[in-house]
Structures are given as structure tokens and as C-alpha cells.
Phi, psi and omega in degrees: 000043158329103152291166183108015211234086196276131188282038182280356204256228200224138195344041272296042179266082140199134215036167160298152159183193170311140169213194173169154157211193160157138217285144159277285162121160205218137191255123146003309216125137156337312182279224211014290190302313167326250250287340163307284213298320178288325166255014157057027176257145192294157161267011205238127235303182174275149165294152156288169175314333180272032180088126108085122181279147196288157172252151172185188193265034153288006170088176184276138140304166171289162165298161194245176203212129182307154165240158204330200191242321158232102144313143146294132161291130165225138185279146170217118168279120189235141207240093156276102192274012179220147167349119144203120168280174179308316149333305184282331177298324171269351157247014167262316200247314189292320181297320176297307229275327186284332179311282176336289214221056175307357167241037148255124186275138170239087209282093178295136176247152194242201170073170174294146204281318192267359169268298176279349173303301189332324181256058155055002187275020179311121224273160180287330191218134167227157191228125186223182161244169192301336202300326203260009178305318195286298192326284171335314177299308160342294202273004163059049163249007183208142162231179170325081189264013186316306204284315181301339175276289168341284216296326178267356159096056181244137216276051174355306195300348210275309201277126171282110187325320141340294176297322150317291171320322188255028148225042157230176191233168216273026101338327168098021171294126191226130224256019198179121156331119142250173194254336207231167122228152164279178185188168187218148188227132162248120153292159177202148196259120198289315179306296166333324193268331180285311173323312194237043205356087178250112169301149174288157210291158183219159191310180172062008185287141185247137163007278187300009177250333182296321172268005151308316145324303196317295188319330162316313198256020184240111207210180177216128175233082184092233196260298218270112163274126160252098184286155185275317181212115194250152210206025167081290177168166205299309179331299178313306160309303189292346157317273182005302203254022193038069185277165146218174174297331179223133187274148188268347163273340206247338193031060162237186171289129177258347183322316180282351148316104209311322143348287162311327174317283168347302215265344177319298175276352177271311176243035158278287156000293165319293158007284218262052187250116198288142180102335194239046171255152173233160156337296192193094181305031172201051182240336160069343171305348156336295178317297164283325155325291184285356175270002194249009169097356190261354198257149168269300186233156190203091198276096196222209188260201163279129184253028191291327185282010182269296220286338172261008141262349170307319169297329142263017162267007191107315162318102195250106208236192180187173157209156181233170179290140185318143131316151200241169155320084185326116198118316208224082186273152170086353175255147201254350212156155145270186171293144175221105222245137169264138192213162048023101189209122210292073181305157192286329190260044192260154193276314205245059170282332171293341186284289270251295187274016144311286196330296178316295163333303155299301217286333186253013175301164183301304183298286170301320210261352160299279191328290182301336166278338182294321193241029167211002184053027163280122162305128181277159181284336185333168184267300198282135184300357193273339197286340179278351182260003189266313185339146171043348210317323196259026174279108168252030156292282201310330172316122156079045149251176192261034161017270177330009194234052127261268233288340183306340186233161189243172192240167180225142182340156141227155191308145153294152197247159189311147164342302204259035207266301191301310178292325183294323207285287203336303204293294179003279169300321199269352178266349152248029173302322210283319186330292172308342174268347180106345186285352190211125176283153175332320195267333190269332181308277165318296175322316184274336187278318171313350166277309200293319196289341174284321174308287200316300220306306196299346202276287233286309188296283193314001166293334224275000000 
């Protein structure tokens, strides 16, 4: 359940990952609502079968508001620029929508995404993460949803408020729904840890208590090289401090923010734990090492759509709260929100923002977090108290030690995101090997990326 994946690729039929949804409710006509409100009778559908959409001190949902008695059928083309399998798509997107609103069809669209803006083929609805908004803006492929959110009644106040806030733009332009989030965890392999009589990790742990551990589990036993802890790549930490490579107001370098000093050292120090070296600390191989049993520990995003064939393959894992940033306890990350977002030049925006609609109900976003372990965007604590519930892998695991940290806003990050982080990463590749000291390290990816930047802006 990855993020980082610009949907330029073919239609995002690859692997699993985050999703989410939950209802709104959808209107009649003026005289329909008048008239709920005056007999004071509810509007509102039957629950689904897995029960009661949750209640909480998030303010009402909107009321569901009957529809016309025959719309017009309308398609609405939808573009999954991130991982959705065909599964998860008929039960994230199609399946509410066909309950809701039948008479929209919802039509996956596949091939690369700038090969279809390019033929005129603009898809109505695209599902991306935030990470890539300003590029989509750039490219008139997201616009502006304010007014479709007023004219359909759609209850903001629904949403965490963070998780809003990192999709708008400082104009108050809110450029995308979301359906999903990501989160971050630290897993562990409960055998590794039993093997070599380690207690296991405990919540509230900061970077430097994890690698105390680590340094226990990180051995060779027989043929089996064991790590203690992997942490994903240097990036994945600087989410913690919401970092990007470049600031977005200056298109300078962010490199000199006493923040990378931080997030540098933190995971060269993981790195260099003898015994716990990799190949190439921007290799991203963490992940599959611990589902294959050789990792103790694995500090990433969500592995739930990993973990129940792993798990019958023999893993015997648990998870605890993400380790935090020394200073800044309890945060795991910024947001990193999977969303629904509306190009300007789309045919069908009111069918679209329906879509959007079914998809984020109270009723679809239960479902999906109970039975696909997508962290929901909702506000209200029950969805977070729902996660994996109908998982029966996940049973008596400590679930609750994911939800103890919280995510904080994130930048919109510049356009020029994938090449500044390359200068980024590769200067603190030379760091972890030792080819760079911490000051000449930060100093040269801050020269290349103002060099690129500046190359890239005098293009314009």
C-alpha cells in the first residue's frame, strides 16, 4: 500500500494497497429536502450488512437525499494512477456506487495517463496521492473542487482536518477528495526476536531506542544473515518532519534544513549497525526480506495487504508504534492521502463527484477498512477502531500501537519532486558509505538541486 508511483504508467493494475471510503448522501430537489426536514423524517438508506455506519462528536453526516426518479445513465471514466487491483476496484469503487447511484457506470480506464490527456480522452475522475498534486496541476490534470463540493452537499467536517489541509492549495483551492491514507508502522518478527531472547519493542520508542534493539538481532545464524532493522530508505523518515528536497514557495533547495542533518544521521547510524548493512540503502528491499523472515524489525507504510499470505506462509509478526524522531514524540509521518481528483477538463464532473461520494460514505469506507485494512480519511475514532476487524490474520494482534502517533500536514511538494529527491538520496548514499562527510553530503545535494532547479525555471 505504497505511495510514490506517478500514474504516467498503465492504468495502476499492480499490487495492493491503500484505499478507503464513506457516505454522504445525495439530493432530490429542494422540495425533497424541504420536506425531510419538515417531518423531520429520516432519509436515510438501510446500513449495509456489516453494520451501522460509526457515530461520533464529528458533527452529521449530510442526510441522503432521494434521486431523481429516472437520471440519465451516465459513464464516468476513471483513471487509477496508483496500484488498484481489479478486486479492490469493484469493491472500492464500483460496488458503492452501483448501490448509490445506478445509474452511473463506472468505466476503468488503462494506458498511460500523458498518452491520454494527449488524445483528448480525459478521464472524468483520477486517483492519485498528493505527493504528485502540484505536477497534475501544472498539467491542468486537477483542478479546483469547491464549487462541486457546495453544489453536492459534501460534509468536509467528515474529514481530518490535516489530511484536507495537505490538499489544498494556499489559494484555498482544494484540488481532491480523499479516500485513503497511508500510515506508517513498525513490524516485527516475533520468532527472530524469541530466537534470540530479545523482548519485544514497546510503543513510544524514538529512532535511537529502535536501534538499540536492532543492534541485539542483527547476527548470522548458520546460512541466515539476520537484520535487525530496516527503515525503509532515508526518505521515509524525512516524511516525519514533512521535508521535501525543495521548498515550494523559493524553488531553492531544502537540503540545508537543519531537518536532513537529523533525518541523515538517523539513518545512516541504522545503516552502519554491524551486521545490519545492505547493498544499496536506496534499494527499497526491506520490506520483502521481512516478509520473507530475515528482517526482526521493519519500520514502513502499510503492509497489511502483504501480511495474510505471509502469514500462512509461517510469519509470525506483530506491530508497534512507528518509532518517533527524537524531540517530536508520536508522529509517524506526514500525510500521505490517496484521493480522487477531478480534471477541469472532464465531461461527466458532477457524475464523478457523486463517485467520489459513494466512495468516501460512511457504509463503503466501514467496509473497506474492516475488510481490506485501508486507514480511512474519516475523523471519527470508530473507523480507526474497525481496521482488519473481518482480517482473520490480524486477530490478537496490537493493532492499537499503529493509531498512538499521529501524521502531520504535508507540503505540497514541487513538481521537480522525483529529481530533487535523486540528487538528494544519492548524496546520502555517498554519506552511508562513508565517501562524504554529514556537511559535504547535505552541501553538494543542495548545489545540484539549485543547479537543476535553476536550469529547469530558465527553461520556462
Amino acid at each position: 500500500m505504497r505511495s510514490g508511483t506517478i500514474g504516467i504508467r498503465e492504468g495502476g493494475r499492480v499490487g495492493k494497497r491503500m484505499r478507503k471510503s464513506r457516505t454522504v448522501r445525495k439530493l432530490a430537489g429542494l422540495s425533497g429536502l424541504l420536506l425531510c426536514v419538515l417531518l423531520a423524517v429520516g432519509c436515510e438508506t438501510k446500513e449495509e450488512a456489516n453494520g451501522p455506519p460509526p457515530s461520533g462528536g464529528t458533527g452529521p453526516t449530510a442526510p441522503d437525499r432521494a434521486a431523481p426518479a429516472h437520471p440519465s445513465p451516465v459513464t464516468v471514466d476513471f483513471y487509477p494512477a496508483m496500484p488498484l487491483t481489479d478486486a479492490d476496484f469493484d469493491k472500492i469503487v464500483v460496488q458503492p456506487v452501483r448501490k448509490k447511484y445506478p445509474h452511473i457506470t463506472v468505466n476503468r480506464m488503462g494506458g498511460y495517463l500523458a498518452n491520454t490527456f494527449a488524445a483528448g480522452d480525459i478521464p472524468d475522475l483520477i486517483q492519485t496521492h498528493n505527493g504528485f498534486l502540484q505536477e497534475f496541476y501544472d498539467k491542468a490534470m486537477v483542478g479546483d473542487i469547491n464549487a462541486l463540493v457546495r453544489k453536492h452537499g459534501i460534509d468536509l467536517s467528515r474529514f481530518d482536518g490535516a489530511i484536507l489541509d495537505s490538499l489544498r492549495t494556499d489559494k484555498g483551492e482544494l484540488l481532491g477528495l480523499p479516500y485513503a491514507v497511508n500510515f506508517t508502522a513498525l513490524y516485527y518478527n516475533k520468532a527472530v526476536f524469541d530466537k534470540f531472547g530479545v523482548p519485544y519493542p514497546s510503543d513510544g520508542m524514538t529512532w535511537y531506542d529502535a536501534i538499540d534493539i536492532a543492534k541485539k538481532l542483527s547476527r548470522r545464524e548458520g546460512d541466515v544473515a539476520y537484520r535487525g532493522l530496516d527503515p525503509e530508505g532515508v526518505g521515509r523518515i524525512a516524511r516525519q518532519a514533512a521535508l521535501d528536497y525543495a521548498d515550494m514557495k523559493t524553488m531553492k533547495s531544502n537540503m540545508m534544513n537543519p531537518g536532513w542533518r537529523t533525518v541523515f544521521e538517523i539513518a545512516k547510524t541504522i545503516y552502519t549497525i554491524p551486521g545490519n548493512e545492505v547493498k544499496d540503502v536506496n534499494a527499497g528491499n526491506g520490506a520483502a526480506d521481512f516478509l520473507q523472515g530475515t528482517v526482526a524489525m521493519m519500520a514502513t507504510v502499510n503492509l497489511f495487504d502483504q501480511l495474510g499470505d505471509a502469514t500462512f506462509k509461517g510469519l509470525d509478526w506483530d506491530v508497534a508504534e512507528y518509532p518517533s524522531i527524537p524531540g517530536a514524540p508520536h508522529v509517524n509521518t506526514d500525510v500521505d492521502a490517496h484521493i480522487l481528483v477531478i480534471p477541469p477538463t472532464a465531461k461527466h464532473k458532477d457524475a464523478a463527484m457523486l463517485v467520489a461520494e459513494a466512495v468516501t460514505s460512511d457504509a463503503a469506507q466501514l467496509m473497506m477498512t474492516k475488510e481490506t485494512a485501508r486507514l480511512s480519511p474519516l475523523r471519527d475514532p470508530a473507523f480507526k477502531k474497525a481496521f482488519s476487524s473481518d482480517m482473520d490474520f490480524v486477530k490478537g494482534k496490537r493493532i492499537e500501537s499503529i493509531f498512538k502517533s499521529r501524521m502531520i500536514p504535508a507540503p505540497i511538494r514541487t513538481k521537480y519532486y522525483s529529481d530533487t529527491r535523486a540528487f538528494g538520496v544519492s548524496n546520502f548514499k555517498d554519506y552511508a558509505l562513508g565517501a562524504k562527510n554529514l556537511n559535504t553530503a547535505l552541501r553538494d545535494a543542495d548545489e545540484q538541486i539549485n543547479s537543476y532547479l535553476g536550469t529547469q525555471l530558465g527553461k520556462k
